[in-house]
C-alpha positions as CSV (number, residue, x, y, z in Angstrom):
1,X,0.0,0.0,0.0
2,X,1.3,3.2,-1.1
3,X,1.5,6.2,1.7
4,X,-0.3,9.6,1.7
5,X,1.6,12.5,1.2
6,X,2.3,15.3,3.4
7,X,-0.2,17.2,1.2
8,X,-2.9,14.7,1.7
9,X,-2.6,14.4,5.4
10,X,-2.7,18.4,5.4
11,X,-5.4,17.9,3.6
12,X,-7.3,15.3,5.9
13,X,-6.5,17.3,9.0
14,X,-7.8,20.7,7.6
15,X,-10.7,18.9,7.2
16,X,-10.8,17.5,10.5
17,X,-8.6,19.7,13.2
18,X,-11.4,22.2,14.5
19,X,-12.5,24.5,17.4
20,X,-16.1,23.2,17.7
21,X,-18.9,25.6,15.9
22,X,-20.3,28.0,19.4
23,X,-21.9,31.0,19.4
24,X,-19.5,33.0,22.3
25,X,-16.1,34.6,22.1
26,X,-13.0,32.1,22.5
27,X,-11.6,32.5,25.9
28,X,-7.4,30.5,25.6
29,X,-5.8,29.5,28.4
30,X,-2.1,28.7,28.7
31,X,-0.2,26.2,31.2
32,X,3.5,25.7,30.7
33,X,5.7,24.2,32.5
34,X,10.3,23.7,32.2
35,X,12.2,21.8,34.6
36,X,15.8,21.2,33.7
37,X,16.0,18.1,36.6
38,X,14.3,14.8,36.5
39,X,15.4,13.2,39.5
40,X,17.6,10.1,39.6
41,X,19.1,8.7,36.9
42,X,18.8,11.2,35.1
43,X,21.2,14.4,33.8
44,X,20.0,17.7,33.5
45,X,18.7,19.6,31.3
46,X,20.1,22.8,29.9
47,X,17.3,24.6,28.6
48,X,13.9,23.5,29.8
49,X,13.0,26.4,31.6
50,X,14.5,28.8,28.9
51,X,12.3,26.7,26.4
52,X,9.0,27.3,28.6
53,X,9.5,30.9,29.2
54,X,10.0,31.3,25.7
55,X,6.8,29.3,24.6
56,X,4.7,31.3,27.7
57,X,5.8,34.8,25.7
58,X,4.9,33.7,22.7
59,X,1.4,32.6,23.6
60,X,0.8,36.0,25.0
61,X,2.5,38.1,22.6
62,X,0.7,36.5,19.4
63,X,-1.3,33.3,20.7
64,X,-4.3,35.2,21.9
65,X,-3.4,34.3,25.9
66,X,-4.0,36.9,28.2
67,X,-1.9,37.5,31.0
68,X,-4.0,37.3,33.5
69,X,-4.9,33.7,31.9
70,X,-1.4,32.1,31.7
71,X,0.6,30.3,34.3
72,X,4.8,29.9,33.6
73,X,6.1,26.8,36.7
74,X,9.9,26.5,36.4
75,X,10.6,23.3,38.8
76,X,8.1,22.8,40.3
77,X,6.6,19.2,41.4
78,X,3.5,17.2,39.7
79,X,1.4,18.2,42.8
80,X,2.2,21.9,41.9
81,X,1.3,21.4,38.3
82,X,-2.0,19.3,38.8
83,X,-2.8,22.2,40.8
84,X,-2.1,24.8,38.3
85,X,-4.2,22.4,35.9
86,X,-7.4,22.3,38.6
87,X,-6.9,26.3,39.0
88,X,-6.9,26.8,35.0
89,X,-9.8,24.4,34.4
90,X,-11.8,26.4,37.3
91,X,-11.2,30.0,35.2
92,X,-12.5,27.4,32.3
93,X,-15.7,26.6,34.2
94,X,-17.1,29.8,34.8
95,X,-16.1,31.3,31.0
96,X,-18.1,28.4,30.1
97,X,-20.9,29.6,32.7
98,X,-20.8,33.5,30.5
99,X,-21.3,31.7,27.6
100,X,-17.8,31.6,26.3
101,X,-15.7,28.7,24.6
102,X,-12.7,27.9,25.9
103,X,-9.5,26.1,24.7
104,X,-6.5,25.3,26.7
105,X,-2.5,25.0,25.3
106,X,-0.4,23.1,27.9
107,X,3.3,23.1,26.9
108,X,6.1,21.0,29.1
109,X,9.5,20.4,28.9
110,X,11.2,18.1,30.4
111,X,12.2,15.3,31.1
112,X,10.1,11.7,30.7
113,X,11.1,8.3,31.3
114,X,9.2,4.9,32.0
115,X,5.9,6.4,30.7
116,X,6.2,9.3,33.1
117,X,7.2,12.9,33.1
118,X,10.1,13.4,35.7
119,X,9.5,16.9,37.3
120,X,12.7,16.8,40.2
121,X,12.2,14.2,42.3
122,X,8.4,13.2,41.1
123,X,6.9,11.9,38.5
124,X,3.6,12.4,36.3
125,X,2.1,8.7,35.0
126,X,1.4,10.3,31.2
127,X,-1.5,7.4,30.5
128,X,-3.2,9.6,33.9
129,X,-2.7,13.0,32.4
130,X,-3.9,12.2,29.2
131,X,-7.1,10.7,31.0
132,X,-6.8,13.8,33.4
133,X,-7.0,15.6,29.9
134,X,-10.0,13.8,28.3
135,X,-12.3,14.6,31.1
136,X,-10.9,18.1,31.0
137,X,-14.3,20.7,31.3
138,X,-11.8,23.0,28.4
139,X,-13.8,22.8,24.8
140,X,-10.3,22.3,23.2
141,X,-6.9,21.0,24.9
142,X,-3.7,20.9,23.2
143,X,-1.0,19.4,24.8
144,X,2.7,20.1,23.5
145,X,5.2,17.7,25.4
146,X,9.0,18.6,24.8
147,X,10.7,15.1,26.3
148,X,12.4,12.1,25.9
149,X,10.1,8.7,24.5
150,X,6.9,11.4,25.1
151,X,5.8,9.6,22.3
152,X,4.1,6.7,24.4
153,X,1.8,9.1,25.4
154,X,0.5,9.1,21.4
155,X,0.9,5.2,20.8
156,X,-2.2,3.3,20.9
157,X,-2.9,-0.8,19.8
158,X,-4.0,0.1,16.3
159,X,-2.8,3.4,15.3
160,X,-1.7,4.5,12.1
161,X,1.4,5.6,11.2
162,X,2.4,8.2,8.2
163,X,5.7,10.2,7.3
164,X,4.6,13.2,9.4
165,X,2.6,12.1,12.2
166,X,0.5,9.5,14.2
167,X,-3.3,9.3,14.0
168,X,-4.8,8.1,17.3
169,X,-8.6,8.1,17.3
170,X,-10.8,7.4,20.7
171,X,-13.9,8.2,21.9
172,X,-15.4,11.7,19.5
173,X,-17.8,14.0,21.6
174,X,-19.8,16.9,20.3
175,X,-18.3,20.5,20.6
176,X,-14.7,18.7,22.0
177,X,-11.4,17.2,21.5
178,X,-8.1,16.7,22.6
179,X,-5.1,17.2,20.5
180,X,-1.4,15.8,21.7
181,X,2.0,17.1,20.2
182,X,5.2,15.5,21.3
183,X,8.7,16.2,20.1
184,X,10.1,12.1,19.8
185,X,7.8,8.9,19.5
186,X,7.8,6.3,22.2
187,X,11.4,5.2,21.5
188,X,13.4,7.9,21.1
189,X,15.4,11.0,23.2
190,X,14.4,14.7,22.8
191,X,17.7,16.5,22.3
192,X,18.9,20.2,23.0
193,X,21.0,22.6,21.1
194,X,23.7,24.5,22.3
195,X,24.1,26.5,19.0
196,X,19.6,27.1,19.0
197,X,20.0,27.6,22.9
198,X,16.9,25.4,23.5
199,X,15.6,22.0,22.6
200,X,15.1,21.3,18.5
201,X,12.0,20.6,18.5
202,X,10.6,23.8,20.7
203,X,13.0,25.9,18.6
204,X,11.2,24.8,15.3
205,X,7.9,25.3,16.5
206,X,8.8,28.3,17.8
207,X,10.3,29.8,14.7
208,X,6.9,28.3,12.7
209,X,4.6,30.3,15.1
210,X,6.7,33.4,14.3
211,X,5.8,32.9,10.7
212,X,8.2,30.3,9.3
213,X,5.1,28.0,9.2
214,X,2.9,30.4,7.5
215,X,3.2,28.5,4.2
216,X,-0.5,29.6,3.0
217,X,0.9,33.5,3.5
218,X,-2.3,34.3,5.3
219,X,-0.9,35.7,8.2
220,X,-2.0,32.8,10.8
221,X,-0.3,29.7,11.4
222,X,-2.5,26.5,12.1
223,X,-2.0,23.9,14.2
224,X,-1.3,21.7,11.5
225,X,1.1,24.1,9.8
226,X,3.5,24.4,13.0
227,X,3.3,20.7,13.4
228,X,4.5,19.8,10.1
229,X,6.7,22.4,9.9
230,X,8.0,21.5,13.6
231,X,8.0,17.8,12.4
232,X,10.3,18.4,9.2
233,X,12.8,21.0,10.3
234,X,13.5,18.4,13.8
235,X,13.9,15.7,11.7
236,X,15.9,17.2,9.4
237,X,18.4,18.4,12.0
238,X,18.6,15.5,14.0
239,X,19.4,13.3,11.3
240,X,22.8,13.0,11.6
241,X,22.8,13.8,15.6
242,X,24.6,11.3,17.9
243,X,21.6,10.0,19.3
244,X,19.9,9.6,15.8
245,X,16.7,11.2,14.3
246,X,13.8,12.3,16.2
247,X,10.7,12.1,15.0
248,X,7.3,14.5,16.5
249,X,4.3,12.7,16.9
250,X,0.7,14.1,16.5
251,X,-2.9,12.7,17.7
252,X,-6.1,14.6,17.6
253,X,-9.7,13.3,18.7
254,X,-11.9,16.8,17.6
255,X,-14.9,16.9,15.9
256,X,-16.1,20.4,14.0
257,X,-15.1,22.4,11.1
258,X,-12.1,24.6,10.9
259,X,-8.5,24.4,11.6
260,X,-7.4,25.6,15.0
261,X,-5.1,28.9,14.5
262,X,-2.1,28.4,17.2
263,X,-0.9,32.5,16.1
264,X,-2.4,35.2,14.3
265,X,0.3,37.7,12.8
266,X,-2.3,39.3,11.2
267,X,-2.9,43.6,12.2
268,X,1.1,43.4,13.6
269,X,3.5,45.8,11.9
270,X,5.9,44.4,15.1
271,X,8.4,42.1,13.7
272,X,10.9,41.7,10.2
273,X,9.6,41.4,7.0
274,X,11.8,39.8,4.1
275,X,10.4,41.3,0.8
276,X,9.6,39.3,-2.3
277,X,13.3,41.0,-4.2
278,X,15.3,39.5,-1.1
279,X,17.2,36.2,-2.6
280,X,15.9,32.8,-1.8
281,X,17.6,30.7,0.9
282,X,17.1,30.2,5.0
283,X,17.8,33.0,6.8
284,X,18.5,32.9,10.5
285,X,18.4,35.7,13.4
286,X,20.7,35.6,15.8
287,X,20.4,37.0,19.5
288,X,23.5,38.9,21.1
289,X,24.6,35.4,22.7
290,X,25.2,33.5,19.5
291,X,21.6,31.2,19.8
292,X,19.5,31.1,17.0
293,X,16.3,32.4,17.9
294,X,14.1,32.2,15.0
295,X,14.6,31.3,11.0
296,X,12.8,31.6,8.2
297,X,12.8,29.7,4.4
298,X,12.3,32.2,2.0
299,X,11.2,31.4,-1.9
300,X,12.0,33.5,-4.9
301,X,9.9,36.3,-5.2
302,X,7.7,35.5,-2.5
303,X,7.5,37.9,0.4
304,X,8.1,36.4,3.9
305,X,7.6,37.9,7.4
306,X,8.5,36.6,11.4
307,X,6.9,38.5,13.8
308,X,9.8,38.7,16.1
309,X,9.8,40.4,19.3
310,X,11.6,44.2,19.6
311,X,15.6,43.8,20.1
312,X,18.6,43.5,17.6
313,X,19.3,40.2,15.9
314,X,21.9,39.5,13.8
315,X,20.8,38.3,10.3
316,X,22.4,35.3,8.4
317,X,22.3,33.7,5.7
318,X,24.7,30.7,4.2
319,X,25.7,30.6,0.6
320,X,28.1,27.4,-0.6
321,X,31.0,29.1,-0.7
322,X,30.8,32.2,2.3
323,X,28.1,33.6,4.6
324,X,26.4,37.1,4.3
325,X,26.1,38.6,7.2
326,X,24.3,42.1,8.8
327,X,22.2,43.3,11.7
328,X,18.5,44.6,12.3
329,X,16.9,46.2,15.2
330,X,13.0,45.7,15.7
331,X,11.8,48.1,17.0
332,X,8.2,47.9,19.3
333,X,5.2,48.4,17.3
334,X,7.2,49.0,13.6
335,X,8.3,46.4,10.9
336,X,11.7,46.3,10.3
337,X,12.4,45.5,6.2
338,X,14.9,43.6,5.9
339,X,17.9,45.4,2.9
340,X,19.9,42.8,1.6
341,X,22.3,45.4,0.5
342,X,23.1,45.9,3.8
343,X,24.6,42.3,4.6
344,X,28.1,41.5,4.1
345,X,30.0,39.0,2.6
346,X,32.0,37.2,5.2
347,X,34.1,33.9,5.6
348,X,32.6,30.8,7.2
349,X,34.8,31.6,10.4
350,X,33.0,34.9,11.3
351,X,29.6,32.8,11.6
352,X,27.5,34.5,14.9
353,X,26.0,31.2,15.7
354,X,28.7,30.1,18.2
355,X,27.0,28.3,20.9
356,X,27.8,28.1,24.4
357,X,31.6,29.9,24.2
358,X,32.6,28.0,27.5
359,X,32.8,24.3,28.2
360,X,28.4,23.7,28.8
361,X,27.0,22.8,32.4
362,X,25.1,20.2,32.7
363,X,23.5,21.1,36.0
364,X,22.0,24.9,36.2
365,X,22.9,27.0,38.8
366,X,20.5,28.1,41.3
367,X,20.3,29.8,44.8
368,X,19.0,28.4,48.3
369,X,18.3,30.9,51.4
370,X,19.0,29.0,54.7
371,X,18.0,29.8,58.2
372,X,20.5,27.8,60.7
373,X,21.2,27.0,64.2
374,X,25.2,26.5,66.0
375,X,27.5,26.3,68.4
376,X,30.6,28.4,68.3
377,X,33.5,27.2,70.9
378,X,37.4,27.7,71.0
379,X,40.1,24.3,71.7
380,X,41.7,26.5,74.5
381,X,40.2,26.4,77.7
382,X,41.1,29.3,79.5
383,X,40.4,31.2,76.6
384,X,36.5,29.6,75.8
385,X,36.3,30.3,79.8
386,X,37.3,34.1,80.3
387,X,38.2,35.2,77.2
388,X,35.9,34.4,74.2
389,X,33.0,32.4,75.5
390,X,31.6,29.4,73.6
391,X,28.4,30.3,72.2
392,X,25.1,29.3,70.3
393,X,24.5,31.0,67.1
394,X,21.6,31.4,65.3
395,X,22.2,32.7,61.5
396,X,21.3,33.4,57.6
397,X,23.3,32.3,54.4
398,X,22.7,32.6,51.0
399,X,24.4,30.0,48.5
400,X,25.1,29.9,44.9
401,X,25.3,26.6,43.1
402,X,26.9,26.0,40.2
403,X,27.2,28.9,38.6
404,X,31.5,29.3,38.6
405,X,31.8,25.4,37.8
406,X,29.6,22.5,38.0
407,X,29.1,21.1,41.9
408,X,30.7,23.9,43.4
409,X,29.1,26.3,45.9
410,X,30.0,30.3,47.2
411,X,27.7,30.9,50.5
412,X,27.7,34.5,52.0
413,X,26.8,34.1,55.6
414,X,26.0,36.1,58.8
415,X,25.6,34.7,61.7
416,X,24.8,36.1,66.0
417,X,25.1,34.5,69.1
418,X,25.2,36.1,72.9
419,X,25.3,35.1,76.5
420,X,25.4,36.2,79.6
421,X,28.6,35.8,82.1
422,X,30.5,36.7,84.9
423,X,34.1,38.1,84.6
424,X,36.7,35.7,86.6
425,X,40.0,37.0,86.3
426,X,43.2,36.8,88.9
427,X,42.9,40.6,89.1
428,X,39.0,41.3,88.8
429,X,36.3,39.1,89.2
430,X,32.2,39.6,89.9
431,X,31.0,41.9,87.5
432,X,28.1,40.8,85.4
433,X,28.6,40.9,81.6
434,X,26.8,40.1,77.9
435,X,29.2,38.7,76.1
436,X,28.2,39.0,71.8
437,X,29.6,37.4,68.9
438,X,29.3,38.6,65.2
439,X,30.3,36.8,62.2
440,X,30.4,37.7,58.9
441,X,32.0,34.9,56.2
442,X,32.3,33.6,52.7
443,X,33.3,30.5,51.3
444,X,33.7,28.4,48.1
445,X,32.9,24.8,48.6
446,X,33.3,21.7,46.5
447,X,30.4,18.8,46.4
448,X,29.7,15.4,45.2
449,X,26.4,14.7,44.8
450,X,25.6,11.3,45.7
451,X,21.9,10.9,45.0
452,X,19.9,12.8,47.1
453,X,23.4,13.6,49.8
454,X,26.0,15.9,48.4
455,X,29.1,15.6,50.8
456,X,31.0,18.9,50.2
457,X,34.6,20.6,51.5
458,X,35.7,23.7,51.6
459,X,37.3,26.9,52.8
460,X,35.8,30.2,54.3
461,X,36.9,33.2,55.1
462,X,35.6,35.2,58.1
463,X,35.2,38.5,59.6
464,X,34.7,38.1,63.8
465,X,33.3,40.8,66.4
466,X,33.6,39.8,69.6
467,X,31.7,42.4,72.3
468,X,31.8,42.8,76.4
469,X,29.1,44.7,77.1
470,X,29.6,45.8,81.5
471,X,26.3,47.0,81.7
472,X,26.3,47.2,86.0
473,X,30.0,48.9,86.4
474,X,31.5,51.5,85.0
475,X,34.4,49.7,82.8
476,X,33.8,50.3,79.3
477,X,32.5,48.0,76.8
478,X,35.4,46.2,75.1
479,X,35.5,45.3,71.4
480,X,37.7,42.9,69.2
481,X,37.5,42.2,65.6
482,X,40.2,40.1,63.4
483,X,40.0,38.4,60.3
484,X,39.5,34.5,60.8
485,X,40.2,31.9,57.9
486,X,39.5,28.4,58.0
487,X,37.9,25.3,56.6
488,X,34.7,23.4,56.3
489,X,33.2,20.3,55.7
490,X,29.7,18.7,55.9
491,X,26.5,17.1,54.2
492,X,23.5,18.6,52.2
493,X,20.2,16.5,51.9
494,X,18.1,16.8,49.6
495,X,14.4,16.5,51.1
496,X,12.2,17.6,48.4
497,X,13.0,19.6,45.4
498,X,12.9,22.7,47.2
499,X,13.8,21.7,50.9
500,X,17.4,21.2,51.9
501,X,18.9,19.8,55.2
502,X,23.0,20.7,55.9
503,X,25.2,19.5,58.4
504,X,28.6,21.3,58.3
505,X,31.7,21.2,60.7
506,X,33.9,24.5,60.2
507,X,37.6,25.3,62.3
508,X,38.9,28.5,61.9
509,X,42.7,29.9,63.0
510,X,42.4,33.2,64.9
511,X,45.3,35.4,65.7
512,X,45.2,37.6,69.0
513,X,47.1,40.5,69.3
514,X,46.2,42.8,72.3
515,X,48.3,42.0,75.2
516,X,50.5,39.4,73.7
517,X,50.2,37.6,70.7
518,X,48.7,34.0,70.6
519,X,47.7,31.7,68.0
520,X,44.2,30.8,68.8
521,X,41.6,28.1,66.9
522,X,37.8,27.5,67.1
523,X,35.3,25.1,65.8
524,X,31.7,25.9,65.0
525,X,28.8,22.6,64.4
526,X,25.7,23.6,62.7
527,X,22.6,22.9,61.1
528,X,20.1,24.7,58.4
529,X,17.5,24.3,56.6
530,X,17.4,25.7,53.2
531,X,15.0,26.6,50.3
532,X,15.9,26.7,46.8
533,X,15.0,29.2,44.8
């Protein structure tokens, strides 16, 4: 049996991709979720989160989402997402109650394994969200998941396969449907880009709702134009990848007449427009960091435009031989023509698509806040006894994670303790005193993360006040402050995705230097609990 082509299936699917017939306004919703971790066993992602901020700006710039009807969760856990999903279907409910339709986009990416979506340390069975989905109260879902083998979630006993996408039919109800985009089938890994800065797939069907997918020229790009457009230009790229082609799959169950419209560019004079004299070829816009944020196929003679967001881009575009090069600025609100006299010829070593200009990270970096608990002491006992008193702390840090190199840490800390004592000294002893302590420190630590524990050493530098405060005598309060360094060692637990546990040991060296000089050393054990940000 010979297999329809592309055109066919376009044809088929115009036919049969609809927002049901309804007499009230269309009311879209937006869920979209990144997360860069997926818990064990698996390695993190670079540009999840990047990929679903970009997708939640697009659907409000040009997908007809308003703002106050889009939710953006970077990291967060199923439990938070199911919520977001229940909260969305409620603002659903009640647009239905005024007599308006409704349709819903839910875009993740992320990672998936074992027929699951990972989200950190949980896990989302995909067989329950797509049944979560099906008994949606939302006229129209469309669910656009960016992960590894998210294909299962569009394989069915009995569906059909062709070149561009799988057909998965169920149960049809009136003035409905349910339509499910991934970026790999069942078997396959999604992959990322250094050089797009985002995941292939996201990063084509991003460019096609810019306009790159507007192949009838009518200024709106349908569903079914984004996905083949998404589904061609992934396929193409990944060819020749490590990890082999990836293949988008598509299933639908709608009933109605009309083909959904994902973007309307139509009324927007923001963007660049590439007029029907420019030459043929693919021309790519690059942002200020080398990534390639959007690209369009141009034909000869044929006028093209992307409705790209205000900022400067450089413009390229590759001949065989050598690259011509130039820059645009779009501006808000204007269209930007792009002159192709104004592009250079350049050699294929001045190409602005660079990538990552620094060896990539596979684990992003983040901050945590902490709020701890300690014990500050010195070895010497006549100096812990009338000298510097050993102490409880109580303090705050602030810790950046992998941001100079992967697995290690800088924490900024401050920390207080105080106690009350009575002064015992060969030559004056009785009076009542507050004795203070004030530290101020910073250190770079080192980790290895062993599953959920990441032992860690390190070394810290600190700035100490000590204070005796007399406040029943009249000697004066007495004040000491010295430069401490030291080292440190402990564990960090990893309770949930955004709870942390650390135990830490730190010993510092502290020179005196009032009456005589002494070498002096003290330990400090502590505890926090920390929240990542």
């Amino acid at each position: 049996m010979r297999r329809l082509g592309l055109s066919a299936w376009g044809l088929l699917l115009g036919l049969l991709l609809a927002s049901a017939a309804g007499a009230g306004p269309t009311r879209r919703f937006a869920l979209v979720a990144g997360n860069d971790e997926g818990g064990a066993g698996t390695r993190p992602l670079r540009f999840a989160r990047q990929d679903a901020r970009t997708m939640q700006s697009l659907l409000s710039r040009l997908g007809g989402v308003a703002p106050g009807d889009s939710r953006l969760l970077l990291d967060e856990e199923p439990e938070d997402f199911l919520r977001a999903l229940a909260a969305v279907e409620a603002q659903a409910r009640a647009a239905k109650a005024r007599g308006e339709r409704t349709e819903l986009i839910l875009y993740y990416s992320g990672h998936a394994k074992d027929g699951a979506l990972r989200m950190g340390e949980g896990v989302l069975d995909l067989e329950a969200l797509k049944r979560r989905l099906e008994a949606s109260p939302v006229d129209i879902r469309i669910a656009i998941l960016d992960a590894c083998r998210s294909g299962s979630l569009t394989r069915t006993k009995g569906a059909r396969r062709a070149p561009a996408f799988t057909i998965d039919t169920g149960l049809t109800q009136a003035a409905r449907g349910l339509v499910l985009l991934t970026s790999s089938s069942a078997d396959e890994d999604s992959q990322e880009s250094d050089l797009l800065g985002g995941s292939y797939f996201t990063h084509h069907l991003f460019s096609g709702l810019l306009g790159d997918a507007d192949r009838s020229g009518d200024g709106q790009v349908t569903l079914f134009e984004a996905y083949s457009h998404a589904y061609a230009r992934t396929v193409a790229d990944t060819a020749d990848s490590g990890a082999g082609a990836q293949h988008p799959t598509f299933s639908y169950d709608l009933s109605g007449q009309g083909d959904l419209v994902l973007t309307d560019l139509r009324g927007r004079d923001e963007g660049v427009l590439l007029p029907g004299a420019a030459p043929a070829g693919a021309y790519y816009f690059v942002s200020p960091l080398g990534h390639v944020v959007a690209e369009v196929d141009k034909a000869a003679d044929t006028e093209r435009r992307l409705a790209l967001a205000p900022g400067r881009y450089t413009v390229k575009r590759r001949l065989v031989d050598r690259l011509r090069i130039g820059e645009t600025e779009v501006r808000r609100g204007s269209t930007t023509v792009l002159d192709e006299s104004s592009l250079r010829d350049a050699p294929f070593s001045d190409d602005p698509v660079k990538g990552v200009p620094y060896p990539p990270r596979t684990r992003r970096a983040y901050w945590t806040l902490g709020l701890g608990g300690g014990y500050h002491s010195f070895f010497d006992t006549p100096t812990r006894d009338n000298l510097f008193l050993s102490t409880p702390m109580l303090g705050l840090e602030a810790s950046l994670h992998h941001y100079f190199h992967e697995d290690w840490r800088w924490d900024v800390d401050l920390s207080f303790g105080s106690r009350q004592a009575t002064l015992a000294l060969p030559t004056l002893s009785g009076p009542l005193y507050r004795y203070s302590l004030i530290n101020v420190g910073t250190s770079f630590a080192r980790e290895w993360p062993l599953g959920r524990a990441s032992p860690f050493l390190g070394a810290r530098l600190a700035y100490s006040v000590m204070v005796r405060d007399f406040t029943d005598t009249n000697l004066p309060t007495q004040f000491y402050g010295v430069v401490t360094p030291g080292l440190m060692a402990g564990v960090r637990w990893s309770l949930t995705h955004h709870i942390e546990l650390t135990g830490r040991a730190r010993v510092h060296y502290l020179l005196y230097d009032v009456d005589e000089q002494r070498s002096l050393g003290y330990w400090e054990l502590g505890a926090l609990v920390t929240f990542r940000l």
